[in-house]
C-alpha positions, 0 to 999 in steps of 0.5 A: 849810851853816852850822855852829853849836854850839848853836841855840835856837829862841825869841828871849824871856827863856829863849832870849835868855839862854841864848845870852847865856851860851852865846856868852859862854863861847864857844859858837857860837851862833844864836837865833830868833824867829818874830816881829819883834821887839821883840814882845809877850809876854803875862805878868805881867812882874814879879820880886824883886830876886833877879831881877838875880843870874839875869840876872847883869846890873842892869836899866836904869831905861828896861826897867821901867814907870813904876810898881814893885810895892811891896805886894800885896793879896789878895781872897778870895770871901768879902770878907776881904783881906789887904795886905802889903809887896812889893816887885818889879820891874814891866816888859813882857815887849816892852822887857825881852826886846828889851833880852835880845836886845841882850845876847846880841848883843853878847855874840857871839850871832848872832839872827835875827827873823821867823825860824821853826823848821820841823823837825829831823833827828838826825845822829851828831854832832848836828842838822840843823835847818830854818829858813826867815826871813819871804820866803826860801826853808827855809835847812838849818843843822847844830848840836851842840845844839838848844834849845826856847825857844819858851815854852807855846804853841809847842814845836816841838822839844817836840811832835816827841819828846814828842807825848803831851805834847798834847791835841787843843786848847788846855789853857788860857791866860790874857788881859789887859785894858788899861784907859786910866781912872779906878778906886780902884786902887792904882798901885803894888800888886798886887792877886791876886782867890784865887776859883775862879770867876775862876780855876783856876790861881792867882790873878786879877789887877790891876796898872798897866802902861807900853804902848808910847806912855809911859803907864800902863794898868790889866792887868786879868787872868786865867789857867785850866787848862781852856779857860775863860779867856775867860769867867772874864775877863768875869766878873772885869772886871765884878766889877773895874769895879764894886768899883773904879768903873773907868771908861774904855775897853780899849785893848788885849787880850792872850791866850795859850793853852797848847799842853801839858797843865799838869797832866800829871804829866809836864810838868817835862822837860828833853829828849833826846839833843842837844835840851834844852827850857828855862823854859815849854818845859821845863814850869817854869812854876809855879801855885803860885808864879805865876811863871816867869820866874826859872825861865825865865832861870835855866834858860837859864843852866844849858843854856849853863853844861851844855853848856859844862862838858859839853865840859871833861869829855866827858859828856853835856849832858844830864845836866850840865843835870839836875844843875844843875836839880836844885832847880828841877825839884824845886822846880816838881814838888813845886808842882804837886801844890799847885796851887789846881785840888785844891780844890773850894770857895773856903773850901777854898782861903781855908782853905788860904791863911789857914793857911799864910800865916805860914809862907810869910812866914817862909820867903819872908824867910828864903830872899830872904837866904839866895839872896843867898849861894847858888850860882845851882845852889842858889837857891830860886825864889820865893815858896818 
């Protein structure tokens, strides 16, 4: 039986970075992914600048799309908008995390793709994990810890320790579209639709997207708590199509469901024993915020970070992690009770954004500075 010190199950941008750093410090490290890669990953694939300081490495010019974000514009029900600077990195989720993976390959990690998690057993110095790679046989493999990688929809590790984390179906997703012609759309901003109808998790979007041949698409899109994705996704690309003369044809869809109940109250958790859960997995996808890959990554650098100083000092992983966490869990906890399913009406919701527009300019400038000079155990995630 192969021995490692860590397993993670997930190959995306949580996953791949943990075992980057894990493998760097010295960790013996496995990482699978169920697909073969490079594979698609339904996101938005947009990040500050701060994004680079997480990673702890510059992004290459060929993992990002041909167009960056430089201004967003916001829409609300009632015809007002609001334009302002914004300025992030733009990218697909399938050439970044191929480019993660390279990472921690090189930096000592062992990946395996086509490879799926099946399940494990607690031992006293560690787990017994069962893996099987597409066309073998279950292949058994021991760790000294396991990690949950594997984003909203999976949760293997998840689902066997906390199954009351669950419902019977899905408790939402998101979809997008991509469009190949014509429309009065802006290349280089995002564009954020805040209608209820449209969307009850944050906000609808539109955005412009590099695919796989080169050039550049609309990604028209939608998100939901409830299972109502797809026909807030029908009812906002008829409302896009129509204010924006959007002609052409959808080349490709995209759709992802969550597997954890989003609004659970409980859904920010870091794991058990031996078995840690980090980004989506661990509940750190915000609303509020509209993001989590920057909580996604930097808490894979905690979980590698948590075990290796646990192993100086002879305490628990565990805890080093929640210690590391501590302000990004608090962060993404005092969010949720933000999120935009409180309100009831659209001029409830534009009233609340109106209101604490200024606010969150000031302080979104305020801590972009002050992250530069922040310990990564100190970073405030953004948007505040």
């Amino acid at each position: 039986m192969k021995q490692y010190d860590v397993f993670i199950a997930g190959g995306g941008m949580s996953g791949s970075v943990m075992a980057r750093y894990a493998a760097k410090g010295g960790l013996k490290t496995l990482f699978v992914e169920k697909c073969k890669t490079p594979r698609t990953k339904p996101c938005s694939g947009i990040q500050f600048n701060y994004f680079e300081k997480i990673l702890g490495e510059k992004i290459p010019p060929d993992r990002l799309c041909n167009k960056q974000i430089t201004k967003t514009k916001m829409y609300f029900h009632d015809g007002t908008t609001f334009n302002a600077p914004f300025s992030a990195f733009n990218y697909m989720r399938k050439t970044f995390d191929n480019w993660l993976n390279i990472l921690a390959r090189e930096n000592g990690a062992e990946f395996r793709d086509e490879c799926e998690f099946l399940d494990f057993e607690e031992v006293p110095d560690g787990l017994v994990v069962t893996i099987q790679s597409r066309g073998k046989e279950p292949e058994k493999i021991k760790a000294r810890y396991a990690v949950d990688a594997t984003g909203l929809s999976a949760l293997p590790l998840r689902k066997k320790l906390r199954p009351q984390d669950f419902g019977e179906k899905a408790a939402g997703g998101g979809m997008n579209y991509y469009v190949d012609g014509e429309a009065d759309i802006d290349p280089n901003a995002l564009y954020q639709f805040w209608d209820l109808k449209f969307s009850d998790s944050m906000f609808a979007w539109i955005y412009t997207k590099t695919l796989d041949d080169g050039k550049d698409y609309w990604c028209i899109g939608t998100g939901a708590v409830t299972d109502t994705v797809k026909e807030r996704q029908e009812l906002f690309f008829n409302h896009v199509k129509e204010k924006f003369n959007v002609t052409g044809k959808i080349v490709e869809v995209e759709e992802f469901v969550t597997a954890i109940d989003v609004k659970s109250g409980d859904r920010v958790w870091l794991g058990e024993g031996r078995v840690l859960m980090v980004g989506d997995a661990a509940g750190l996808l915000d609303g509020v915020r509209g993001v989590g890959q920057d909580a996604a990554a930097l808490s894979g650098r905690f979980a590698a970070m948590a075990i290796i100083e646990s192993d100086k000092k002879g305490t628990s992983a565990l805890d080093e992690y929640k210690k590391l966490a501590h302000t990004i869990t608090t962060q993404t906890k005092n969010n949720q009770a933000k999120e935009i399913d409180q309100f009831e009406t659209n001029d409830e919701l534009k009233k609340h954004i109106k209101s604490s527009m200024f606010s969150m300019g000031i302080k979104m400038m305020y801590h972009t500075f002050l992250n530069k000079f922040r310990s990564l155990e100190n970073l405030r995630l953004l948007p505040p």
